[in-house]
C-alpha positions in Angstrom: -5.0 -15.5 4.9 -1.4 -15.9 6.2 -0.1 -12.1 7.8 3.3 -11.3 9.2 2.3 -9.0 11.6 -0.9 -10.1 14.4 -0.3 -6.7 16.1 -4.0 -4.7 16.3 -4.6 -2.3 12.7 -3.8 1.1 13.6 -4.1 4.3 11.7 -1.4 5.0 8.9 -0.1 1.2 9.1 1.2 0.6 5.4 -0.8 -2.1 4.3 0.9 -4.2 0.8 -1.1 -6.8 -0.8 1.3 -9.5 -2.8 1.6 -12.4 -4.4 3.6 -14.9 -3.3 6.2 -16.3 -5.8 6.6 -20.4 -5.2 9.0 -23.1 -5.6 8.0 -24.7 -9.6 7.4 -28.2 -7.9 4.2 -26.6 -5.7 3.4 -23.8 -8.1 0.7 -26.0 -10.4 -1.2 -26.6 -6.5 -0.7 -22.9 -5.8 -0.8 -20.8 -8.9 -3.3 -17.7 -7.1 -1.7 -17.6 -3.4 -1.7 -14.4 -1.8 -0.6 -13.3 1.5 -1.3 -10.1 3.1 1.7 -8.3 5.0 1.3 -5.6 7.2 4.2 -3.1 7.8 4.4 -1.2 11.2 6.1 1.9 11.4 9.1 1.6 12.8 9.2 5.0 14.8 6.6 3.6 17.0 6.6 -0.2 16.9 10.5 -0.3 16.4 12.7 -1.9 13.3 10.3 -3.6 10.7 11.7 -7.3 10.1 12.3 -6.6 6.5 14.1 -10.2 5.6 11.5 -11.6 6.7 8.9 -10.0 4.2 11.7 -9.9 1.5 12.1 -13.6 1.5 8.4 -14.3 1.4 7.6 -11.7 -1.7 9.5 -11.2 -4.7 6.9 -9.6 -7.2 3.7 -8.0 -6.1 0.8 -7.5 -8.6 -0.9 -5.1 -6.4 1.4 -2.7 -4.2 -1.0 0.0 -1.4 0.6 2.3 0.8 -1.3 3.2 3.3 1.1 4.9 5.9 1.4 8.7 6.1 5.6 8.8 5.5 7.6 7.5 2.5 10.4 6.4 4.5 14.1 4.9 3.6 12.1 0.8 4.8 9.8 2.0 2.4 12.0 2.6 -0.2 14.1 -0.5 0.6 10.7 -2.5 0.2 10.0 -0.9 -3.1 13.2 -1.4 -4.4 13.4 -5.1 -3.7 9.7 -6.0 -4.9 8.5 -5.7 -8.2 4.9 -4.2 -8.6 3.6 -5.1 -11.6 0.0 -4.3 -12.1 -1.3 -1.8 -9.6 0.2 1.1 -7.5 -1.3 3.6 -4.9 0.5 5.5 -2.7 -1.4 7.4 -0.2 1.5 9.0 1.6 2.0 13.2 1.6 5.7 12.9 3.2 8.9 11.5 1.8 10.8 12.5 4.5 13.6 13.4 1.7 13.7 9.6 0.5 14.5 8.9 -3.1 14.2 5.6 -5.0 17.0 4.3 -7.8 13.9 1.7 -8.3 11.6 1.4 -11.6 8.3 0.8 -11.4 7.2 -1.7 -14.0 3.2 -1.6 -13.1 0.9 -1.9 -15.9 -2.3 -0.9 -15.1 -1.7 1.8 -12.5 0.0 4.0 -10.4 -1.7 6.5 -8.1 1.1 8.3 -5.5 -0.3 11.8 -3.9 3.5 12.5 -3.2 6.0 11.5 -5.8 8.8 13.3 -4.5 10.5 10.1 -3.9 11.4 9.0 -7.7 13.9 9.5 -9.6 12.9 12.3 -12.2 15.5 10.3 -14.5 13.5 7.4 -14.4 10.0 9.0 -15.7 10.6 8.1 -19.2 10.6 4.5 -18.3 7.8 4.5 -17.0 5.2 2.4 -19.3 2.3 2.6 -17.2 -1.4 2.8 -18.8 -3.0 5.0 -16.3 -0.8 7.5 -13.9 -1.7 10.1 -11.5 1.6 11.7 -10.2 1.1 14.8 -7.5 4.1 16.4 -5.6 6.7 15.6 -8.5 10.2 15.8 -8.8 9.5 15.7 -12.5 9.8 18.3 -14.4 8.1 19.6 -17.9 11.6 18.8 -19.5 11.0 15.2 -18.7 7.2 15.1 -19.3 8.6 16.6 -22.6 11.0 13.6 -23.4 8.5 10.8 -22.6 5.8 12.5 -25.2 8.8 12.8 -27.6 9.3 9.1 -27.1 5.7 7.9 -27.3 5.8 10.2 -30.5 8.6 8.4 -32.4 8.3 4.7 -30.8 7.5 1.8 -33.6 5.8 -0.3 -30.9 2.6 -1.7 -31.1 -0.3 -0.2 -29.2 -0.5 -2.0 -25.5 3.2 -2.6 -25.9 6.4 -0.3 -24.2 5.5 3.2 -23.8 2.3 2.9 -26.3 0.9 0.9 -23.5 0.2 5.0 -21.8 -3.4 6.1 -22.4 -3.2 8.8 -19.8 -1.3 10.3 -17.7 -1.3 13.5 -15.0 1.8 15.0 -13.6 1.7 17.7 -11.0 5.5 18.9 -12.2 8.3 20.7 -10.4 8.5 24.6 -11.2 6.0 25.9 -13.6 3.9 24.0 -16.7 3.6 27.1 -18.2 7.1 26.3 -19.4 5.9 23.3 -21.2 7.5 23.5 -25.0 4.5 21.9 -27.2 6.7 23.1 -30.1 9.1 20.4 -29.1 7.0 18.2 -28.8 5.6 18.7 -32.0 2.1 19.3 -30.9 -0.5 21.5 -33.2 -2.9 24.1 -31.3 -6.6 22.7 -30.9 -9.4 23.2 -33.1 -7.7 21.5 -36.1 -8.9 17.7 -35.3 -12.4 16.4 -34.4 -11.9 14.7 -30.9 -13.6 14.2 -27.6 -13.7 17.2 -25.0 -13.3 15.3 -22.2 -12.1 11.3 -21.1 -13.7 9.8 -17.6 -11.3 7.8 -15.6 -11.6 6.0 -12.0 -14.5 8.2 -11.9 -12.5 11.8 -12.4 -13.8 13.9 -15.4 -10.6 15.2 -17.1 -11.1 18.1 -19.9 -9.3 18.1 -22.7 -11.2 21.2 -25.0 -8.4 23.1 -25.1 -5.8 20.9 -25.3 -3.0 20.6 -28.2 -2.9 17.6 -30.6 -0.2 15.2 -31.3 -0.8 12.9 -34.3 1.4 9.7 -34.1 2.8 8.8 -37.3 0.6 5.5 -37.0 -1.9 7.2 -36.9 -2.9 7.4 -33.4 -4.2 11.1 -32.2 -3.1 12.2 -28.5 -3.7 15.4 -26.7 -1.8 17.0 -23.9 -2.7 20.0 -21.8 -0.5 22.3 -19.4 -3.4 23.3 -16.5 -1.3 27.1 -15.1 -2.0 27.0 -11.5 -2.2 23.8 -10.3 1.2 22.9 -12.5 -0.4 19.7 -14.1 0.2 18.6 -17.4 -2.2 16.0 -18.6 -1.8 13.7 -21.5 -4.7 11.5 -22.9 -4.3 8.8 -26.1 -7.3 8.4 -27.5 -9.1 5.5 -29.2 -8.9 5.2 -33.0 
Protein backbone atom coordinates (compact mmCIF):
# COMPACT_ATOMS: atom_id res chain seq x y z
CA UNK A 1 0.00 0.00 0.00
CA UNK A 2 1.88 3.17 -1.32
CA UNK A 3 2.05 6.09 1.93
CA UNK A 4 3.45 9.51 1.76
CA UNK A 5 4.66 9.75 4.94
CA UNK A 6 7.25 6.45 6.47
CA UNK A 7 7.58 8.57 9.74
CA UNK A 8 6.58 6.13 12.97
CA UNK A 9 2.29 6.42 13.73
CA UNK A 10 1.94 8.64 16.64
CA UNK A 11 -0.99 9.67 18.56
CA UNK A 12 -3.55 12.28 16.95
CA UNK A 13 -1.78 11.78 13.42
CA UNK A 14 -4.77 12.48 10.89
CA UNK A 15 -5.04 9.54 9.00
CA UNK A 16 -7.20 9.94 5.29
CA UNK A 17 -8.01 7.00 3.33
CA UNK A 18 -8.52 7.86 -0.72
CA UNK A 19 -8.90 6.85 -3.82
CA UNK A 20 -6.64 7.65 -6.29
CA UNK A 21 -8.10 9.30 -9.44
CA UNK A 22 -5.94 7.88 -12.72
CA UNK A 23 -5.01 8.85 -16.18
CA UNK A 24 -8.16 7.14 -18.56
CA UNK A 25 -5.35 5.14 -20.53
CA UNK A 26 -4.40 3.06 -17.09
CA UNK A 27 -7.66 3.43 -15.43
CA UNK A 28 -9.35 -0.04 -16.96
CA UNK A 29 -5.75 -1.88 -15.18
CA UNK A 30 -6.48 0.19 -12.10
CA UNK A 31 -10.10 0.84 -11.48
CA UNK A 32 -9.89 0.05 -7.25
CA UNK A 33 -6.36 1.64 -6.37
CA UNK A 34 -6.10 3.19 -3.08
CA UNK A 35 -3.38 4.81 -1.34
CA UNK A 36 -3.23 5.63 2.20
CA UNK A 37 -1.73 9.19 3.17
CA UNK A 38 -0.75 10.02 6.48
CA UNK A 39 -0.83 13.78 7.52
CA UNK A 40 1.64 14.89 10.35
CA UNK A 41 0.83 17.79 12.34
CA UNK A 42 2.62 20.45 11.38
CA UNK A 43 3.23 22.15 14.96
CA UNK A 44 5.45 19.27 15.68
CA UNK A 45 6.76 17.63 12.52
CA UNK A 46 6.86 21.07 10.65
CA UNK A 47 4.86 22.27 7.20
CA UNK A 48 2.81 19.19 5.80
CA UNK A 49 3.80 18.86 1.90
CA UNK A 50 0.31 19.49 0.79
CA UNK A 51 1.07 19.62 -3.21
CA UNK A 52 2.32 16.72 -2.83
CA UNK A 53 -0.91 14.88 -1.46
CA UNK A 54 -3.04 17.32 -3.59
CA UNK A 55 -1.64 16.12 -6.85
CA UNK A 56 -1.97 12.43 -5.88
CA UNK A 57 -5.84 12.71 -4.68
CA UNK A 58 -8.60 14.50 -6.22
CA UNK A 59 -11.76 12.71 -4.83
CA UNK A 60 -11.77 10.59 -1.72
CA UNK A 61 -14.64 8.00 -1.06
CA UNK A 62 -13.73 7.58 2.44
CA UNK A 63 -12.28 10.85 4.32
CA UNK A 64 -11.09 9.92 8.60
CA UNK A 65 -9.73 12.45 10.73
CA UNK A 66 -8.01 11.28 13.18
CA UNK A 67 -5.93 14.34 14.65
CA UNK A 68 -7.16 16.19 17.72
CA UNK A 69 -7.23 19.97 15.88
CA UNK A 70 -9.21 21.10 12.75
CA UNK A 71 -6.59 23.31 11.54
CA UNK A 72 -6.38 25.95 8.39
CA UNK A 73 -4.06 22.45 6.37
CA UNK A 74 -7.00 20.76 7.31
CA UNK A 75 -9.25 22.83 5.91
CA UNK A 76 -7.12 23.45 2.78
CA UNK A 77 -7.21 19.51 2.43
CA UNK A 78 -10.85 19.36 2.71
CA UNK A 79 -11.49 22.06 0.49
CA UNK A 80 -9.41 20.70 -2.37
CA UNK A 81 -10.67 16.85 -2.09
CA UNK A 82 -13.96 15.71 -2.63
CA UNK A 83 -15.36 13.12 -0.12
CA UNK A 84 -17.97 11.37 -1.50
CA UNK A 85 -19.18 8.49 0.43
CA UNK A 86 -17.93 8.48 4.01
CA UNK A 87 -16.91 11.25 6.65
CA UNK A 88 -15.64 11.08 10.35
CA UNK A 89 -14.13 13.60 12.01
CA UNK A 90 -12.84 12.81 15.36
CA UNK A 91 -11.37 16.17 16.22
CA UNK A 92 -12.88 18.40 19.44
CA UNK A 93 -10.83 21.69 18.28
CA UNK A 94 -11.25 23.97 15.29
CA UNK A 95 -8.87 26.25 16.34
CA UNK A 96 -11.47 29.01 14.89
CA UNK A 97 -11.09 27.40 11.29
CA UNK A 98 -14.05 27.70 8.92
CA UNK A 99 -14.51 25.89 5.54
CA UNK A 100 -16.32 27.69 2.29
CA UNK A 101 -16.18 23.76 1.17
CA UNK A 102 -19.34 21.41 0.57
CA UNK A 103 -19.42 18.17 1.53
CA UNK A 104 -21.00 15.95 -1.08
CA UNK A 105 -20.69 12.43 0.96
CA UNK A 106 -23.45 10.10 0.55
CA UNK A 107 -23.44 7.72 3.05
CA UNK A 108 -22.07 9.52 6.07
CA UNK A 109 -20.75 12.09 8.00
CA UNK A 110 -19.74 11.76 11.63
CA UNK A 111 -17.67 15.14 13.01
CA UNK A 112 -17.71 15.50 17.02
CA UNK A 113 -16.86 19.25 16.38
CA UNK A 114 -18.54 20.96 13.52
CA UNK A 115 -17.66 24.33 14.27
CA UNK A 116 -15.67 24.55 11.22
CA UNK A 117 -18.68 24.67 8.49
CA UNK A 118 -20.24 27.06 7.05
CA UNK A 119 -23.82 27.20 8.83
CA UNK A 120 -24.84 28.60 5.16
CA UNK A 121 -23.89 25.56 3.61
CA UNK A 122 -26.20 23.03 5.84
CA UNK A 123 -28.96 22.99 3.51
CA UNK A 124 -26.86 21.48 0.96
CA UNK A 125 -25.98 19.03 2.54
CA UNK A 126 -27.60 15.63 1.04
CA UNK A 127 -26.10 13.26 3.23
CA UNK A 128 -28.11 9.95 4.28
CA UNK A 129 -26.93 9.52 7.71
CA UNK A 130 -25.28 12.65 9.80
CA UNK A 131 -24.21 13.10 13.28
CA UNK A 132 -23.24 16.79 13.69
CA UNK A 133 -21.96 17.83 17.51
CA UNK A 134 -20.48 21.33 18.35
CA UNK A 135 -22.47 23.24 15.54
CA UNK A 136 -22.41 26.41 14.08
CA UNK A 137 -25.78 25.58 12.88
CA UNK A 138 -28.50 26.89 14.15
CA UNK A 139 -32.42 25.74 14.54
CA UNK A 140 -33.14 28.42 11.84
CA UNK A 141 -31.13 26.40 9.36
CA UNK A 142 -32.15 22.90 10.61
CA UNK A 143 -35.52 24.58 9.99
CA UNK A 144 -34.84 25.45 6.30
CA UNK A 145 -33.43 22.09 5.26
CA UNK A 146 -36.78 20.19 6.72
CA UNK A 147 -38.72 22.93 4.84
CA UNK A 148 -36.78 21.84 1.78
CA UNK A 149 -37.02 18.08 2.22
CA UNK A 150 -40.74 18.98 2.77
CA UNK A 151 -41.50 20.69 -0.58
CA UNK A 152 -38.67 18.88 -2.91
CA UNK A 153 -40.18 16.76 -6.06
CA UNK A 154 -37.17 14.50 -6.02
CA UNK A 155 -37.28 11.02 -5.91
CA UNK A 156 -36.45 9.10 -2.76
CA UNK A 157 -32.38 8.31 -2.73
CA UNK A 158 -32.05 11.38 -4.83
CA UNK A 159 -31.00 15.31 -3.61
CA UNK A 160 -31.99 16.02 -0.19
CA UNK A 161 -34.55 12.87 -0.14
CA UNK A 162 -31.45 10.92 -0.06
CA UNK A 163 -31.58 12.13 4.27
CA UNK A 164 -32.94 9.32 6.40
CA UNK A 165 -31.55 10.82 9.49
CA UNK A 166 -29.95 13.22 10.85
CA UNK A 167 -28.63 14.76 14.52
CA UNK A 168 -27.53 18.26 15.04
CA UNK A 169 -26.23 19.46 18.33
CA UNK A 170 -27.23 23.41 17.29
CA UNK A 171 -25.89 26.73 18.30
CA UNK A 172 -28.06 28.49 21.11
CA UNK A 173 -31.09 26.69 22.23
CA UNK A 174 -33.48 23.84 20.39
CA UNK A 175 -36.07 24.86 22.46
CA UNK A 176 -36.49 27.60 19.88
CA UNK A 177 -37.14 25.12 17.20
CA UNK A 178 -40.44 26.48 15.19
CA UNK A 179 -42.29 22.96 14.25
CA UNK A 180 -45.17 25.29 13.21
CA UNK A 181 -42.86 26.36 10.34
CA UNK A 182 -42.02 23.60 9.53
CA UNK A 183 -45.32 22.29 9.26
CA UNK A 184 -44.99 19.54 11.61
CA UNK A 185 -48.30 18.01 13.57
CA UNK A 186 -47.79 16.99 17.47
CA UNK A 187 -47.37 13.14 17.99
CA UNK A 188 -49.93 10.71 18.72
CA UNK A 189 -51.89 11.35 15.41
CA UNK A 190 -49.83 8.71 13.10
CA UNK A 191 -48.99 5.02 13.78
CA UNK A 192 -45.07 4.94 13.60
CA UNK A 193 -42.02 3.36 15.21
CA UNK A 194 -40.83 4.62 18.74
CA UNK A 195 -37.43 4.27 18.10
CA UNK A 196 -34.77 3.74 14.77
CA UNK A 197 -31.28 1.82 15.54
CA UNK A 198 -28.36 3.24 13.67
CA UNK A 199 -24.40 2.38 13.80
CA UNK A 200 -25.45 0.73 16.79
CA UNK A 201 -27.07 4.06 18.67
CA UNK A 202 -30.78 3.58 19.81
CA UNK A 203 -32.39 6.93 18.89
CA UNK A 204 -36.11 7.60 20.42
CA UNK A 205 -38.49 9.10 18.60
CA UNK A 206 -42.00 8.59 20.96
CA UNK A 207 -42.45 11.92 21.38
CA UNK A 208 -41.52 13.31 18.44
CA UNK A 209 -43.66 15.60 15.91
CA UNK A 210 -44.69 14.31 12.40
CA UNK A 211 -44.13 15.67 8.99
CA UNK A 212 -46.08 13.99 6.22
CA UNK A 213 -44.43 14.58 2.75
CA UNK A 214 -46.87 15.30 0.19
CA UNK A 215 -45.67 12.01 -1.49
CA UNK A 216 -46.51 10.39 1.00
CA UNK A 217 -43.45 9.79 2.97
CA UNK A 218 -43.95 10.20 6.92
CA UNK A 219 -40.80 11.88 8.85
CA UNK A 220 -40.48 12.82 12.49
CA UNK A 221 -38.19 15.34 14.06
CA UNK A 222 -37.55 15.88 17.73
CA UNK A 223 -35.97 19.03 19.71
CA UNK A 224 -33.98 16.93 22.81
CA UNK A 225 -33.88 20.53 25.71
CA UNK A 226 -30.59 20.11 27.30
CA UNK A 227 -28.30 18.56 25.20
CA UNK A 228 -29.64 21.14 22.22
CA UNK A 229 -30.05 18.28 19.53
CA UNK A 230 -32.62 18.17 17.18
CA UNK A 231 -33.06 14.85 15.51
CA UNK A 232 -34.76 14.08 12.36
CA UNK A 233 -35.61 10.43 11.11
CA UNK A 234 -37.48 9.50 7.53
CA UNK A 235 -38.96 6.55 7.88
CA UNK A 236 -39.68 3.58 5.53
CA UNK A 237 -43.02 3.42 3.73
Amino acid sequence: MPSLSKNPRRKGIPFLKFTWHLKDEILGLFRNLIVNAKLWDSSAFGEMDMKKILECVQEAEFLKIGAEIINKEMINLMQKVSCTKRFHSAATNTMGSISNGILQCSDVIHANNFQWFDPERFQDLCCRSMCLLKARITTRNVEDLIIEWGNSEEQMGEGVKNIKLFEVQVYGVAQNFDFTRVGAQPPGRVQRPNEYMDFNVMYDFTTAFDIIHQDGTLASLTAVEGLDHVRFIVWDQ
